[in-house]
C-alpha positions as CSV (number, residue, x, y, z in Angstrom):
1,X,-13.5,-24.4,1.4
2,X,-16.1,-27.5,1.9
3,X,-16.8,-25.2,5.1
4,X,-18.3,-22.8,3.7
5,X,-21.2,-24.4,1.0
6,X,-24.3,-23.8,3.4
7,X,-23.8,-19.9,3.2
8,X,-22.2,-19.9,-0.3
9,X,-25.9,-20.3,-2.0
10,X,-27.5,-16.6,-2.2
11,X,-26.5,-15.4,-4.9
12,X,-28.2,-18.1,-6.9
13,X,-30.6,-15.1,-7.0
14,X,-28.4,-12.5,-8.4
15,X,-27.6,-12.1,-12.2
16,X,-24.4,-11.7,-13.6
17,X,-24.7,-8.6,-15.4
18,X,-21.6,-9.0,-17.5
19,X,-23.3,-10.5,-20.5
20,X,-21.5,-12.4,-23.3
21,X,-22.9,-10.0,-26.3
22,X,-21.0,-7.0,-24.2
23,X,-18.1,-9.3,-24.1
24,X,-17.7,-9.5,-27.3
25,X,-18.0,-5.6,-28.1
26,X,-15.4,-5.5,-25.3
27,X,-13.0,-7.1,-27.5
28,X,-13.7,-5.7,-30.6
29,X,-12.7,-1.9,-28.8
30,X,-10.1,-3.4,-26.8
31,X,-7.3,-2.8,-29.4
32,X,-3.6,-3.6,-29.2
33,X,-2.7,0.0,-29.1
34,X,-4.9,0.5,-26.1
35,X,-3.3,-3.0,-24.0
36,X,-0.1,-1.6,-25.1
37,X,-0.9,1.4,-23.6
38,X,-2.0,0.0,-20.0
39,X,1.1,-2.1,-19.8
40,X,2.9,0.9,-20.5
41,X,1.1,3.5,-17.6
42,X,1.5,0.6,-15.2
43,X,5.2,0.5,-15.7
44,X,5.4,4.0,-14.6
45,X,3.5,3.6,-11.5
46,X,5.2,1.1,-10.0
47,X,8.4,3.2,-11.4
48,X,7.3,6.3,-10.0
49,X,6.3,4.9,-6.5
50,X,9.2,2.9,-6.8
51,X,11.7,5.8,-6.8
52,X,10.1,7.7,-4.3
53,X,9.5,5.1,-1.4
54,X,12.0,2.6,-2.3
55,X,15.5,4.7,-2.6
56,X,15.0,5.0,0.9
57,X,15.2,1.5,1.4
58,X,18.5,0.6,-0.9
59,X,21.4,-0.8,0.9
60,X,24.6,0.9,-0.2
61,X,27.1,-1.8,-1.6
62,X,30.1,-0.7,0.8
63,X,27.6,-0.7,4.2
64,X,28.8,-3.6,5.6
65,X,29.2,-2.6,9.4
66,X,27.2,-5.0,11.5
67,X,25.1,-3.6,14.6
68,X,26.5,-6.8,16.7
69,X,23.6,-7.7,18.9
70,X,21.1,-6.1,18.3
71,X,20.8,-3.7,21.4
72,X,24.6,-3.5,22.0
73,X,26.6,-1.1,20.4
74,X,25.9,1.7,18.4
75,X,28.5,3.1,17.2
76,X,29.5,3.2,13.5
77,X,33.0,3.2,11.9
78,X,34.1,6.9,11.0
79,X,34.5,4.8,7.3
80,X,31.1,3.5,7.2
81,X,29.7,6.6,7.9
82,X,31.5,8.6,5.2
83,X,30.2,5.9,2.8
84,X,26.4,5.9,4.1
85,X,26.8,9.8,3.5
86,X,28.1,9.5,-0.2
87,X,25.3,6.5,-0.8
88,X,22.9,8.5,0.4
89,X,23.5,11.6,-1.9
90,X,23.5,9.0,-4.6
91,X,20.3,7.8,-4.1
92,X,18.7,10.9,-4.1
93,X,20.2,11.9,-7.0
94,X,19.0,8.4,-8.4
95,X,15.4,8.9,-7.1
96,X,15.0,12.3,-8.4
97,X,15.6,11.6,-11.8
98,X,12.9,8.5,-12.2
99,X,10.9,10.8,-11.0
100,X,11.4,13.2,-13.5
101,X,11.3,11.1,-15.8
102,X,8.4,9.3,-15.3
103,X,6.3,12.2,-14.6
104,X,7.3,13.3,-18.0
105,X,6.0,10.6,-19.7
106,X,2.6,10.7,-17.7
107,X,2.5,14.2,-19.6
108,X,2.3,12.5,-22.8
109,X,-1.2,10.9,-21.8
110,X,-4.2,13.9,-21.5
111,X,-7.8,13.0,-20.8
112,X,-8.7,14.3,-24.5
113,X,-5.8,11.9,-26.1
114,X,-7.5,9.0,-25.0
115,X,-10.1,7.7,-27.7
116,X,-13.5,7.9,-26.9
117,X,-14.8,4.2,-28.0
118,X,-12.1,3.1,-25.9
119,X,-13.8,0.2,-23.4
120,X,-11.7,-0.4,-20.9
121,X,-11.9,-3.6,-18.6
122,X,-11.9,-1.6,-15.5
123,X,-15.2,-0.4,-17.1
124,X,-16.3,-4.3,-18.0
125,X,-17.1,-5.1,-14.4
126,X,-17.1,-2.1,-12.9
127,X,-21.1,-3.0,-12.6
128,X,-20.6,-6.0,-10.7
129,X,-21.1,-6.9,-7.1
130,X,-18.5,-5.8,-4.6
131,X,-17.6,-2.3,-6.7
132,X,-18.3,-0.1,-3.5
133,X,-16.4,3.4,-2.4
134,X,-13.8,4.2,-1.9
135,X,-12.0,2.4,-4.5
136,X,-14.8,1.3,-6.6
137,X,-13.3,-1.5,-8.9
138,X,-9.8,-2.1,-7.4
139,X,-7.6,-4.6,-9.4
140,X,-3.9,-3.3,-8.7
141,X,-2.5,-6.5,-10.2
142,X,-4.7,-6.0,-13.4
143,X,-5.9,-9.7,-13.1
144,X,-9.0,-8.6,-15.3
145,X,-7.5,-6.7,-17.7
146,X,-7.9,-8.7,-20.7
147,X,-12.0,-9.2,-19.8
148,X,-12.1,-12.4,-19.8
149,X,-16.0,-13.1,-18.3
150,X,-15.2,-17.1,-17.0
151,X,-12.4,-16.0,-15.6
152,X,-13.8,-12.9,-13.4
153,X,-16.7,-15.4,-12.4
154,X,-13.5,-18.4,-11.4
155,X,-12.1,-15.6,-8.9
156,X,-15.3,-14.5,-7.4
157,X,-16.2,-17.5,-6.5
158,X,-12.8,-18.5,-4.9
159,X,-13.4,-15.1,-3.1
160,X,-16.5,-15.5,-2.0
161,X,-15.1,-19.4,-0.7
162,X,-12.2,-17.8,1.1
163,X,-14.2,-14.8,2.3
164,X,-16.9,-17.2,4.5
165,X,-14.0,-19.5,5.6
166,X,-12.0,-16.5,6.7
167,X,-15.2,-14.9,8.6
168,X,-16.0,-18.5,10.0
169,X,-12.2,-18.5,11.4
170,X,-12.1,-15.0,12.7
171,X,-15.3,-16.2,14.7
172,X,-13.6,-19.2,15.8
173,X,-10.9,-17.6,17.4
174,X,-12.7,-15.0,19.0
175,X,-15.7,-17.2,20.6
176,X,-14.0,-19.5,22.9
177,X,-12.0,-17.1,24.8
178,X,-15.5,-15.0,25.4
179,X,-18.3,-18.0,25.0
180,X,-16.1,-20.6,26.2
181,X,-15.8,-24.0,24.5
182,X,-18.1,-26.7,24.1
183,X,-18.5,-29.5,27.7
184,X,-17.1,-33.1,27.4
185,X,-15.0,-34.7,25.6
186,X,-13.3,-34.1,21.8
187,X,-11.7,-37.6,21.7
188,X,-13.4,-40.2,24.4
189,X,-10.9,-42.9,23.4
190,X,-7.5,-40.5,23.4
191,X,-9.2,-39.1,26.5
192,X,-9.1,-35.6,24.8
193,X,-12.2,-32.7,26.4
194,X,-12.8,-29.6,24.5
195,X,-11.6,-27.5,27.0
196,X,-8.0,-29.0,27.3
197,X,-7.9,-27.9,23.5
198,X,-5.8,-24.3,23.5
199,X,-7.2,-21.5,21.4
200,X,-5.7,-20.8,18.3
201,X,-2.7,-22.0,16.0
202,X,-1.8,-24.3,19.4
203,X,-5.1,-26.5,18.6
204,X,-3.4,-27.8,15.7
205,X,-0.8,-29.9,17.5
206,X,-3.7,-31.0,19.9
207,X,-6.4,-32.1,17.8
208,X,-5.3,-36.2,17.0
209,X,-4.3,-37.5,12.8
210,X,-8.8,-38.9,13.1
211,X,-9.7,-35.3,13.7
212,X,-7.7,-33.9,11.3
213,X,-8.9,-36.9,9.0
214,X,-12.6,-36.1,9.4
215,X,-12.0,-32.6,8.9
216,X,-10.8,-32.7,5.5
217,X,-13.2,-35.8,4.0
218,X,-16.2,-33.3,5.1
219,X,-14.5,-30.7,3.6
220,X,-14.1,-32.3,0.1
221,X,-17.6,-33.7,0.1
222,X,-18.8,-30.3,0.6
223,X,-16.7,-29.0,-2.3
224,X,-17.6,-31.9,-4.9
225,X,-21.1,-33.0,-4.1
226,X,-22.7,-30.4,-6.2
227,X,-20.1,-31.1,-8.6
228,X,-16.6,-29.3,-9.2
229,X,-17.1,-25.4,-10.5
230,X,-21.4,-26.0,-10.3
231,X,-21.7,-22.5,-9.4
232,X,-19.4,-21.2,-11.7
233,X,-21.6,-23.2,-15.0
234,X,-24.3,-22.3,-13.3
235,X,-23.1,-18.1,-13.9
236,X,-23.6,-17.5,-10.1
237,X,-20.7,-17.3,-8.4
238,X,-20.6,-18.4,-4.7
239,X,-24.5,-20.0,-5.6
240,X,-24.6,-23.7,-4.2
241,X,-28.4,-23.4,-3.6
242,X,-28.7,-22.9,0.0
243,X,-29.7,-18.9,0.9
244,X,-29.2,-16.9,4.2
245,X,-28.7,-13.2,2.8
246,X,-31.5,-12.7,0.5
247,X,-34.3,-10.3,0.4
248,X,-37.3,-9.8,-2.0
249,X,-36.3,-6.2,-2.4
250,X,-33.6,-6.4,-5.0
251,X,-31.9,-3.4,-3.8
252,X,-31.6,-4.6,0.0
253,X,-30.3,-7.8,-1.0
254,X,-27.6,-6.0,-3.8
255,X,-26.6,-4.1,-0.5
256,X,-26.4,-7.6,1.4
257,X,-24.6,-9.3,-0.7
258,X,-22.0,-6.2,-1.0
259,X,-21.8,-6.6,2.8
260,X,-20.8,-10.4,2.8
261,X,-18.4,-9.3,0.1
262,X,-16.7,-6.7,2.1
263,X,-17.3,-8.6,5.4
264,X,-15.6,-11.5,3.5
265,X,-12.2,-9.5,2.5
266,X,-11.6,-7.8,5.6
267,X,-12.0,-10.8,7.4
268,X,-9.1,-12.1,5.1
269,X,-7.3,-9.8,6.4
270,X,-8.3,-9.9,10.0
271,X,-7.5,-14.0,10.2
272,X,-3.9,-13.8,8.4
273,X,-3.3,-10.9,10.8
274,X,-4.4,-12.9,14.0
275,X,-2.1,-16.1,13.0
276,X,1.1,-13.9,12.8
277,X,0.3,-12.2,16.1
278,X,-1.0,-15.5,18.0
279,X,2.8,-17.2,16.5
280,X,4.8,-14.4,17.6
281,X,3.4,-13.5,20.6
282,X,1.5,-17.0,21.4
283,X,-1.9,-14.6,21.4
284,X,-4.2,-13.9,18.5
285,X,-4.5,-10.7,20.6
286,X,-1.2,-10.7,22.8
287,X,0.8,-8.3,23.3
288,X,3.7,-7.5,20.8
289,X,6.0,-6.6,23.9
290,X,6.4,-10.7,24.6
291,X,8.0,-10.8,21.1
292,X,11.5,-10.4,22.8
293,X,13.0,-12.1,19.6
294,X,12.2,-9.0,17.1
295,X,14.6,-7.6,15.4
296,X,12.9,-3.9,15.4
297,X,13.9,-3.7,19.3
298,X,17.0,-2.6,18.0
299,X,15.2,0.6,16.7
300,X,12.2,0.3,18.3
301,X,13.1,4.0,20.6
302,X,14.1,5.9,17.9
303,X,12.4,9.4,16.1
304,X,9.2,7.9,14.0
305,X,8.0,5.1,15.7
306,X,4.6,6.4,16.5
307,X,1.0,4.4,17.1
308,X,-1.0,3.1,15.6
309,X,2.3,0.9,13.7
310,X,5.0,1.3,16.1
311,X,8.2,0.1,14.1
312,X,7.3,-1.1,10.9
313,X,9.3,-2.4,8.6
314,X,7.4,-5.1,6.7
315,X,10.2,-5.8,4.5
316,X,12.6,-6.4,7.5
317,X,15.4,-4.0,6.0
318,X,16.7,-3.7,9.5
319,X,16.6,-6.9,10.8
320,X,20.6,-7.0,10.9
321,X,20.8,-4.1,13.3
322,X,23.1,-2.3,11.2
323,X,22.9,1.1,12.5
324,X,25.0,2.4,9.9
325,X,22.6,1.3,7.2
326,X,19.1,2.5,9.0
327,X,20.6,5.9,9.8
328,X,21.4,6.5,5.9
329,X,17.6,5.6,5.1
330,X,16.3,7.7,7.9
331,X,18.2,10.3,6.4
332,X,17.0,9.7,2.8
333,X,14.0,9.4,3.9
334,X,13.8,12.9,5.6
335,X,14.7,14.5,2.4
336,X,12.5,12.7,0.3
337,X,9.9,13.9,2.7
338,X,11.1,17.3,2.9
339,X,10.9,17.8,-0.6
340,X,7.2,16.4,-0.9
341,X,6.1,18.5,1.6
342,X,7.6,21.7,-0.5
343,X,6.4,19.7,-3.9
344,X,2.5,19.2,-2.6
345,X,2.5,23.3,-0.9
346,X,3.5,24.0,-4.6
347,X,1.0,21.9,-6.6
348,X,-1.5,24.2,-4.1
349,X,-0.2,27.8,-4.0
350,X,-0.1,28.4,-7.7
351,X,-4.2,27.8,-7.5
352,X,-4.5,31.1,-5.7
353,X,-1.4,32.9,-5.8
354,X,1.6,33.3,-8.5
355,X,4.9,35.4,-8.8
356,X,4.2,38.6,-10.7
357,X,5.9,39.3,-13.8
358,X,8.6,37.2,-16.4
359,X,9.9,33.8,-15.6
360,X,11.9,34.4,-18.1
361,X,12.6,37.7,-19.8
362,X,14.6,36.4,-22.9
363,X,12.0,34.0,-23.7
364,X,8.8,36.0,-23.0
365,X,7.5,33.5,-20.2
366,X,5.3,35.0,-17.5
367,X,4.7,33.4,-14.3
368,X,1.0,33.6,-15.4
369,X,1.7,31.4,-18.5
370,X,3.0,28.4,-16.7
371,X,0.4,25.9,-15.9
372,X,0.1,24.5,-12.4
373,X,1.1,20.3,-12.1
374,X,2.9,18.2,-14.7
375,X,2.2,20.3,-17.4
376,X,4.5,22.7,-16.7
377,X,7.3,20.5,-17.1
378,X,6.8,21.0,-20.8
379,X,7.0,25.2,-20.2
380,X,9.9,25.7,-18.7
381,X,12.6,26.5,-20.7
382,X,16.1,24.2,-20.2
383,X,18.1,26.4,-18.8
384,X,15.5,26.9,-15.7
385,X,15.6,23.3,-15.2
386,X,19.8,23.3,-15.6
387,X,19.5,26.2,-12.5
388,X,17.4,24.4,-10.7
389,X,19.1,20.9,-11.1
390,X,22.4,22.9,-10.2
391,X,20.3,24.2,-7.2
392,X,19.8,21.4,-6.2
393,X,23.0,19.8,-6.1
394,X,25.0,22.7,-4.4
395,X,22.5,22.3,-1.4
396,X,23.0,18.3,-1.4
397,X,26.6,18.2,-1.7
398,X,27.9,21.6,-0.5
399,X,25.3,23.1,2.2
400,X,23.5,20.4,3.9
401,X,26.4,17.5,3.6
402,X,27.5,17.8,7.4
403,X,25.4,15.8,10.2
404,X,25.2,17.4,13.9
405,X,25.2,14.7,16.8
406,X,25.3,11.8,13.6
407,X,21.8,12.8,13.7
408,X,20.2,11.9,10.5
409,X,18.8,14.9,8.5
410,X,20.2,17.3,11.6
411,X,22.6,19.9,9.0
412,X,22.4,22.4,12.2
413,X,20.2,24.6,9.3
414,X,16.8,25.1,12.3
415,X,13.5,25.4,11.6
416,X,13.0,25.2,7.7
417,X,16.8,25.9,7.5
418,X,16.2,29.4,8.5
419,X,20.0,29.7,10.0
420,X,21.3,28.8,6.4
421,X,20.2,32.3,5.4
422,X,21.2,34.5,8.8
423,X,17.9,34.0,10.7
424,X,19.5,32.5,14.0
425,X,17.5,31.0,17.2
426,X,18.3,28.7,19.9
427,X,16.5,26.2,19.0
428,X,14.3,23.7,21.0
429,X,15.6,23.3,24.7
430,X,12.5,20.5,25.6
431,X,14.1,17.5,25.0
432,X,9.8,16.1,24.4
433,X,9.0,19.4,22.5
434,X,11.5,18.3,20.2
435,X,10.8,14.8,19.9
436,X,7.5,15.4,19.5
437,X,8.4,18.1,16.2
438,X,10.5,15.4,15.0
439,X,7.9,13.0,15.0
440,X,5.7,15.7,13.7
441,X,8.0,16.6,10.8
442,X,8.7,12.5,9.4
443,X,5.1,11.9,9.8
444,X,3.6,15.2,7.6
445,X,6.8,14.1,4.8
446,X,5.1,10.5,4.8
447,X,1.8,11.7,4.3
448,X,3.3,14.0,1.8
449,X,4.8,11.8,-0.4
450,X,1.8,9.8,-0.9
451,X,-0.1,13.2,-1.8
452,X,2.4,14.0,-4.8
453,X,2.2,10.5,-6.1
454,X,-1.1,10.6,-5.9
455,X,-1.5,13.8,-7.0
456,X,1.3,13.3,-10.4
457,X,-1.7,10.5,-11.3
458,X,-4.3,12.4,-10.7
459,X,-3.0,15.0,-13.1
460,X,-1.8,12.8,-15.5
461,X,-4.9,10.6,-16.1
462,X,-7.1,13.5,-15.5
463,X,-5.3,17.0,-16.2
464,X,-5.4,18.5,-12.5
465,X,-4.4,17.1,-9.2
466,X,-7.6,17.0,-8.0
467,X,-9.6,16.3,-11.4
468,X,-12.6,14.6,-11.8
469,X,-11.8,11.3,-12.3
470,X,-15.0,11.2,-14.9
471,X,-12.5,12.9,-16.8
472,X,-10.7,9.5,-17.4
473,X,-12.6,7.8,-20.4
C-alpha cells in the first residue's frame, strides 16, 4: 500500500459531500420496516437468479459415472443416462417454481407502495466520487446499507490504496517486456543484474530475502509516516498531501479524479487477471493453449464454446470430466434458455399486439384486461395457471423426454419443434450450418435469460420492464 502515498494526495482538494447533519436525517428515515424490507428484496434476487442460472449447474445425487481421463472415453452407462434424464426433469421443475414464486413476491412491492420520505443509503452516497454510468452507485453486497459515513470514507480509501498499487502493477508487468529492464546489477554481492530477473510472478523466487526486506520496510514507512488512517481523520480519503490529478477547474478535476477511480478498479481487475494467466500459462499474456493441464479440454470442442470466453466454467463444475453430468446441464440449460427466449418475446409482444376477445369466458377476462409483466400473475384466474402448469409437464415428461444421437436438447422436434405439430423438413445437411445455429440458439437463450431477470426487476421495482428507474423512490 506504502507504494502508492506519492499519488494518493489529490483529493486533499475534494470535499466529502456526505455531511454529518444529513447523516443524521439518514437515520432518522431509515426505519426498521424499510431495512427489513431491503433484506427481504435482496433475498429474492439472489433466489431468483439463483433458480434460473444455477439449476443448470446442480449435480444429481445418483450421477456418479466418472469421465476416466479426461479426453478418453465418452461413453455413459445406459443407467446414468436414465438418471441424468429424470434429474434433469426435476430440476426444471425445481427451477420453475422459485421462479414463480419469487416473482410473485416482487409483485407485492409497486413504485407507489414505497414511502416517499423513504432515504435510502443507495441515495446517501450516491453523490460521491466514483458514481459514474452505467451502474451509477453499484454496491451488490450492500456494504453501505446501514450509512454509516466513517465507514464509506474506511473503504474508499483502501480503494483508492489498492486501485494505484494495482495500476502501478499492471504497468510493471507490461513495461519490461516492451521498455526493457533497467542496466547493471540488482544484487552486486549475490551477483544478481536486472535483466537476469524474469517478468512476472517468476521474479518473486529471484529477487533475494534483502530485497524482499527492503521492499516491505519502505512500504510500511510509507503507510505510517503520516500516521495510521491520516487521510481518513482528515475526511479525504486517498489525501496524503502530495497532488498529481488536480485542476483549478472544479469540474475537470471531479472528472479526474473519477478517472483515477475507474482507472483504479479496472486495473484491479486487469492485475488479478494477468497472475492467473502468467501461473497457468507461465505468460501474463501467454497463450491458454500451453495450459495442457485444464480440465475444460475435456469439453473444450463441444456446441457453445464460442470467443471471446471459450469454455468457461469459473466454478469448475466439470473439472471431473464426467460426461454424464455436463450433458444433463447442457440439456437444462437449453431449456432454461428456450423458455427465456419465449418469456422475453412475450414481455414484448403484448406492447403492440394482443389476442382478441375472452381469456376467459366464465370469468369475464379479456385479453385486453391482462396487464403485460408480473402483474398479470395476479389476473389470471387458477385454473389457467393449473392448464398451463399441466402444459407444461406433458411436454417435459411425455413429448420432449427422448434424446436423438444422446444429443442434449435434440427431441428430433426441428426448428422451434415445428415437426411436433406435422410441419416436416429435412433438416440441416451442413454439418457447420448447423453448428453454427447451435451456437447461435445457446447463445440468444444466455442473453435471454439475463433479459427476463432483468426485466422481472425492472418491473418489480418500477412497474414496467423497461421503467424509468426514477420511478424507484
Amino acid at each position: 500500500q506504502g507504494l502508492a502515498q506519492g499519488t494518493a494526495s489529490h483529493l486533499k482538494e475534494a470535499p466529502f459531500s456526505c455531511a454529518v447533519p444529513f447523516r443524521s436525517r439518514f437515520h432518522s428515515n431509515f426505519s426498521l420496516v424499510d431495512r427489513m424490507a431491503s433484506k427481504r428484496y435482496g433475498a429474492v434476487g439472489v433466489g431468483l437468479a439463483g433458480a434460473v442460472a444455477g439449476s443448470a449447474f446442480i449435480a444429481s445425487p445418483g450421477s456418479q459415472t466418472k469421465n476416466g481421463a479426461l479426453r478418453a472415453t465418452r461413453a455413459a452407462p445406459q443407467a446414468a443416462s436414465a438418471s441424468a434424464s429424470s434429474a434433469a426433469s426435476t430440476a426444471s421443475y425445481a427451477a420453475a417454481s422459485v421462479v414463480a414464486a419469487s416473482a410473485g413476491v416482487l409483485l407485492t412491492r409497486r413504485p407507489g407502495a414505497m414511502s416517499k420520505t423513504t432515504v435510502t443509503a443507495l441515495q446517501a452516497f450516491e453523490q460521491e466520487l466514483g458514481v459514474q454510468p452505467p451502474v451509477g452507485f453499484w454496491d451488490p453486497a450492500g456494504l453501505s446499507k446501514d450509512g454509516d459515513v466513517e465507514a464509506f470514507k474506511r473503504r474508499r480509501s483502501v480503494e483508492l490504496k489498492h486501485g494505484r498499487i494495482a495500476m502501478l502493477a499492471t504497468m510493471g508487468y507490461i513495461t519490461p517486456e516492451i521498455a526493457g529492464k533497467f542496466p547493471g546489477y540488482l544484487s552486486p554481492s549475490a551477483g544478481l543484474k536486472f535483466a537476469d530477473v524474469p517478468n512476472g510472478l517468476a521474479a518473486i523466487s529471484k529477487v533475494p530475502a534483502g530485497g524482499w526486506t527492503q521492499i516491505l520496510l519502505y512500504m510500511g514507512w510509507c503507510e505510517v509516516s503520516r500516521g495510521p488512517g491520516s487521510d481518513i481523520a482528515s475526511g479525504r480519503p486517498g489525501d496524503f498531501g502530495w497532488y498529481v490529478l488536480t485542476s483549478a477547474d472544479p469540474e475537470q478535476k471531479k472528472q479526474k479524479l473519477n478517472a483515477e477511480l475507474a482507472n483504479g478498479r479496472l486495473a484491479m481487475m486487469a492485475i488479478i487477471g494477468m497472475f492467473y494467466q502468467d501461473g497457468l500459462t507461465g505468460s501474463a499474456w501467454g497463450d491458454w493453449s500451453l495450459y495442457t493441464d485444464s480440465p475444460l479440454r475435456a469439453f473444450e470442442n463441444e456446441t457453445g464454446v464460442q470467443p471471446p470466453v471459450g469454455f468457461w466454467d469459473p466454478l469448475g463444475l466439470s473439472v471431473s470430466g464426467n460426461l454424464s453430468d455436463y450433458k444433463r446441464r447442457r440439456e437444462v440449460e437449453l431449456k432454461h434458455g428456450r423458455v427465456a427466449m419465449f418469456a422475453t418475446i412475450g414481455y414484448i409482444l403484448p406492447e403492440y399486439w394482443r389476442f382478441p376477445g375472452y381469456l376467459s369466458k366464465f370469468l369475464d377476462i379479456k385479453f385486453s384486461e391482462v396487464p403485460n409483466g408480473l402483474s398479470a400473475f395476479s389476473k389470471v384466474p387458477a385454473l389457467g395457471w393449473l392448464q398451463i402448469v399441466g402444459f407444461a409437464g406433458i411436454v417435459e415428461l411425455n413429448v420432449y423426454n427422448e434424446q436423438v444421437n444422446d444429443e442434449p436438447g435434440n427431441y428430433g422436434a426441428g426448428f422451434l419443434g415445428l415437426r411436433s405439430i406435422g410441419f416436416m423438413n429435412a433438416g440441416i445437411a451442413d454439418p457447420e450450418v448447423r453448428k453454427k445455429k447451435l451456437n447461435a440458439e445457446l447463445a440468444n437463450g444466455r442473453l435471454a435469460m439475463f433479459a427476463i431477470i432483468g426485466m422481472f426487476f425492472q418491473d418489480g421495482l418500477t412497474g414496467s420492464a423497461w421503467g424509468d428507474w426514477a420511478n424507484y423512490t
